[in-house]
N, C-alpha and C positions, 0 to 999 in steps of 0.2 A: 113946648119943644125947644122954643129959644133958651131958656132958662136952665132946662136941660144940659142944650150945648154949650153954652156959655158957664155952668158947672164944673165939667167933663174937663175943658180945657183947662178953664182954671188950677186945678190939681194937676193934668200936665205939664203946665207951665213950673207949678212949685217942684214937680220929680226933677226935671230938668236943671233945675238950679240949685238943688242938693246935690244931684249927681256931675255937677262941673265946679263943686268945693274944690276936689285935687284933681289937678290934669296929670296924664302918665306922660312922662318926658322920657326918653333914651340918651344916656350920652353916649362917648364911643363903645359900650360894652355890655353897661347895664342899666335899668329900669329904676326911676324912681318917681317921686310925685311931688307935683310943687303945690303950692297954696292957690290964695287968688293977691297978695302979695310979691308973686314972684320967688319965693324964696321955696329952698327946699324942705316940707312937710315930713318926707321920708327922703332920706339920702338913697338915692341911687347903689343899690344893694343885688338887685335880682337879674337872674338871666333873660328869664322872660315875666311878665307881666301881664296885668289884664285891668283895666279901667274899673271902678270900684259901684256894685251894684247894691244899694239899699247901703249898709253901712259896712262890709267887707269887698276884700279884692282876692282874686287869685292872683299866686305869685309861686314861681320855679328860683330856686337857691342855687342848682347845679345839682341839686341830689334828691329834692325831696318838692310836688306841689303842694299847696299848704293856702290859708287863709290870711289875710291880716285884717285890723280893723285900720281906720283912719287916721290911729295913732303910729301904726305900724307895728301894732302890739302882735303877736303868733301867739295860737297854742299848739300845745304839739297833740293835743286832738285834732287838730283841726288838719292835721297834716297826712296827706296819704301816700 
């Protein structure tokens, strides 16, 4: 059962530290994402945003919600 739990966590602990690679920052307007350097990963582009789950994030432009990955890459499949 120890073994188990100590498992379990383990793999939590790794989601957690994948999923705080880009923190979502706001400036005065819009939404972007910095690294673990500080700098900005994706420049602040979006109206609204959403922290990045597995390897995509949602994200609003002003006209369309849509996908990106980590690079900030869009498809426009991805966009509804």
């Amino acid at each position: 059962m120890i073994r188990l739990s100590l498992f379990l966590l383990f793999f939590f602990c790794i989601g957690l530290v994948q999923a705080q690679e880009l923190a979502l920052v706001r400036t005065d307007k819009n939404f972007g994402y910095l690294n673990r350097e500080e700098e900005y990963a994706i420049v602040p582009q979006f109206v609204q945003a959403h922290s990045f789950l597995e390897d995509l994030a949602c994200v609003y432009d002003g006209l369309l919600w849509g996908y990106i990955d980590r690079q900030g890459k869009s498809s426009d499949s991805l966009y509804v």
